[in-house]
Steps between C-alpha positions, in 0.01 A plus 500: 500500500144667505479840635203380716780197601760779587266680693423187710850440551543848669202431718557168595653569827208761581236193359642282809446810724092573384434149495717425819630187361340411198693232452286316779170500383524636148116433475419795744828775394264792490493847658463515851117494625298837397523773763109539465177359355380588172204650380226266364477454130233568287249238403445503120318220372697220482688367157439138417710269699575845746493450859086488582588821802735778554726471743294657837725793707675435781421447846820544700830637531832347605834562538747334252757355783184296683532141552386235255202353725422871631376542130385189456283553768345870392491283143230289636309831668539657100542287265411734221814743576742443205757701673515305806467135299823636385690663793398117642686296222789749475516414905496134439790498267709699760472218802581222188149446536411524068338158446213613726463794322470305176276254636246737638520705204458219269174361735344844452565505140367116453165670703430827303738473196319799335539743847722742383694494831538161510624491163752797581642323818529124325672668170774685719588179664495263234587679192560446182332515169160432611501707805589790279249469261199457808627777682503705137152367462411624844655846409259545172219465712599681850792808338490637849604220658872572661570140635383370189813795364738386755462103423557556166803749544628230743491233235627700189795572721524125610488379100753758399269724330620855623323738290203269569523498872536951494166525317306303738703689801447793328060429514562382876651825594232677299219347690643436845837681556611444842902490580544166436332509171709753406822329616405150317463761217854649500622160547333401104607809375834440557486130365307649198815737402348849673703631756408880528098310527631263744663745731170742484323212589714449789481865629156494474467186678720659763309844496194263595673268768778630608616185711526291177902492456509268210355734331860723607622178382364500160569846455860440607536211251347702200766818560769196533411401155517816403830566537431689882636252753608760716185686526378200594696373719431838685147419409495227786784604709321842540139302625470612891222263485654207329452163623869459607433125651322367204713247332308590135588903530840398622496278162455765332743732635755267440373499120518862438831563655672236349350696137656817637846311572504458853520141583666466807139710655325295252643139637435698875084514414523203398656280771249733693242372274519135578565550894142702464313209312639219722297189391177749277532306188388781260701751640822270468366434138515843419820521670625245250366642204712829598824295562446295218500821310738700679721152440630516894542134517506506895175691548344254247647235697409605825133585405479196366642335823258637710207396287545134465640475885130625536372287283668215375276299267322823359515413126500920433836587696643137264456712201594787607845356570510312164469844340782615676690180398402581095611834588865411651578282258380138689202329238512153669467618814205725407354123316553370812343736725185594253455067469370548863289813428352333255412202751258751676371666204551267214222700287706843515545645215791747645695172641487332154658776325789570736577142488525567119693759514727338749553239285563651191762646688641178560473424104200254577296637180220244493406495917501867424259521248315255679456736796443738255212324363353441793505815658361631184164257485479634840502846428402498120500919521841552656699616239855441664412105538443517088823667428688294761366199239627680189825559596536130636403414187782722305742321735414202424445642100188369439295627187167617723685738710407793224069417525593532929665855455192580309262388767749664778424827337130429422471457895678849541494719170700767747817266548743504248701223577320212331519744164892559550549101556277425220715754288831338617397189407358596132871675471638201560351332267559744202106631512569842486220629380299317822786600729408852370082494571618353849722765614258755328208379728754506822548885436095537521540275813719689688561849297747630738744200460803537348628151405242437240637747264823413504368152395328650252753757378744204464226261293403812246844616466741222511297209397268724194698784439276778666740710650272787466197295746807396688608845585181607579506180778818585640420844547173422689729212660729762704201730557358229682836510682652158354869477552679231316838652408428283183163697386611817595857473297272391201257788534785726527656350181144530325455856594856573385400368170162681398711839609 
């Protein structure tokens, strides 16, 4: 696993907390609408194929809790404010309102495709490959432009890109900076693998707005994964200000005291937690994201509960519950359940690859890769769909699956899994010397992985005799703090012979 992958693992439950619910409209999961306007950008003149104007400054200010047609109406007075274009589709996808968001975004775009606002707004809500590449385009021309930063943070994030996503955050804070900037950037940080940035970025975020406590939040994950649960569990215990009826903070809370040991306070927040949310769909997502990975069946159950007695057909609450059913062990029932997502959004890229995974849990190999396959044309960028096809493939031992580890890692040069798998499977087949440039190019992958030279150490002294290159991997092997009993006996026996 990639250290960018184990860094979104650890954030994961704080993602469903920024985004409120990303799970519900995973076009719009971005930081929560900018505290204040920006500054206009410079106008250089423009690059071929650039946007034909900078983007003009804004006009109005707003508050980041106001109603969906409240901004939609000071939209129409200034239509030029980037900020507020924003703050109004972030408000959209909170009342479940997202397609109208797209839609109006798209219509601008289709109207001025080259207005660099237009282009930021559309590409935030649409993403992908394209969007990326005209917001970059955008960015060459207008470097001041801190939307233009944010959009592009928000979709490096979305396509799994984390060191991608804290650049751009890091040029949005650098020309805007407001509290919520600064929180969205704590939030990459931490995906990206940089805790002691993230949790400066969360102070100062805090220093600037004091009443943002997912910011506390984010700070009290990052100590968590730093071996500090207790500190931060009287992080947000110790907030005289903290939002004690939020169901998202009492998420939270749950999360960090269950790190520091204390579940039976931990399952408290969290029954707390879904009586708070009642029938708010994105706080009960969050909710489930923390149960799911607290693994307190009941709260899962019960957030779950709540959220399709408030909405019964809503295909987003279906999948949530067919995770949980991959997760406790139940793959047809997941089938089942993601067959009728799928009815609503049959052109979801997400849907199609839980339904493979579900059913290569049930041993179904070729549906698998057929979801698989079509979540991947889909998504053509999203590295996880590729792999998912590789190791379908090795299951089902199929000569291609080496040429799809190669494009898995040509997708992400920064994950070492497709290079490990690839390495396995050259073992296996008695191509040593291949197994070896594999494993070699996992190490300058991930350098602070372990596993990799213990494959190697093995391959260069068991397989050609190197015991001297194999010592040298099993010594970086425990300093990376591998522990197979195995390794570290053989090390010990190595050692024992060069003295």
């Amino acid at each position: 696993m990639t250290a960018a992958r184990r860094a979104s693992t650890r954030s994961r439950t704080f993602a469903c907390l920024v985004a409120l619910g990303a799970l519900a409209t995973p076009a719009l999961a971005g930081p929560p609408a900018p505290a204040a306007p920006p500054a206009a950008p410079p106008a250089p003149a423009p690059a071929p194929a650039a946007p034909a104007k900078a983007p003009p400054p804004p006009n109005t200010h707003f508050l980041p809790s106001e109603a969906a047609d409240a901004l939609g109406a000071k939209v129409a007075r200034f239509p030029d404010d980037a900020a507020l274009l924003f703050a109004w589709h972030d408000a959209l996808a909170r009342e479940d309102r997202a397609a109208e968001a797209v839609a109006a975004a798209t219509k601008r775009h289709d109207a001025a495709p080259t207005d660099p606002i237009a282009v930021a707004a559309w590409g935030r809500l649409v993403g992908g490959d394209a969007a990326r590449d005209a917001i970059r385009k955008v960015l060459e021309a207008w470097k001041d432009f801190a939307e233009g930063w944010q959009a592009l943070s928000e979709l490096e994030d979305r396509a799994l890109h984390p060191d991608a996503a804290k650049a751009a955050a890091d040029k949005l804070v650098e020309h805007r900076g407001s509290g919520r900037d600064w929180l969205w950037t704590g939030f990459v940080r931490e995906r990206a693998g940089d805790r002691a940035g993230a949790i400066t970025a969360y102070e100062k975020a805090l220093s600037i707005d004091a009443s943002l406590h997912v910011a506390k939040i984010g700070k009290a994950f990052a100590m968590v994964a730093d071996g500090k649960a207790k500190d931060a569990v009287l992080l947000l215990e110790g907030d005289a200000a903290a939002p004690t009826t939020d169901p998202l903070w009492l998420a939270a809370l749950a999360a960090v005291r269950v790190s520091a040991g204390d579940e039976p306070k931990a399952r408290q927040a969290l029954g707390d937690a879904v009586a708070a949310a009642a029938s708010d769909r994105r706080a009960l997502l969050g909710i489930v994201a923390v149960a799911i990975r607290m693994k307190i069946a009941s709260a899962v159950r019960a957030a779950l509960d709540a959220a399709v007695n408030a909405a019964p057909d809503d295909a987003d609450w279906l999948a949530a519950r067919a995770v949980v059913a991959i997760e406790s062990g139940a793959p047809a029932e997941a089938i089942a359940l993601l067959g009728e997502a799928a009815k609503a959004r049959p052109k979801d890229a997400r849907l199609l690859f839980l339904a493979g995974v579900a059913e290569l849990r049930t041993n179904h190999v070729d549906k698998a890769l057929a979801h698989f396959k079509a979540a991947s044309a889909l998504a053509p960028s999203e590295e996880r769909y590729v792999l998912a096809i590789a190791h379908a493939l090795d299951r089902k031992g199929s000569k291609d699956v080496l040429s799809w580890w190669h494009k898995a890692a040509e997708l992400d040069p920064k994950d070492p899994e497709p290079r490990l798998c690839a390495g396995l499977w050259l073992n296996a087949k008695g191509k040593f010397e291949d197994a070896i440039a594999e494993f070699e190019a996992a190490v300058k992958a991930a350098p602070t992985l372990a596993e990799p030279h213990y494959f190697l150490a093995i391959l260069q002294g068991d397989k050609l005799g190197m015991l001297g290159i194999a010592l040298d991997h099993l010594r970086e092997y425990k300093r990376l703090g591998g522990t197979n009993e195995d390794a570290l006996a053989w090390l010990a026996g190595l050692e024992a012979m060069k003295d």
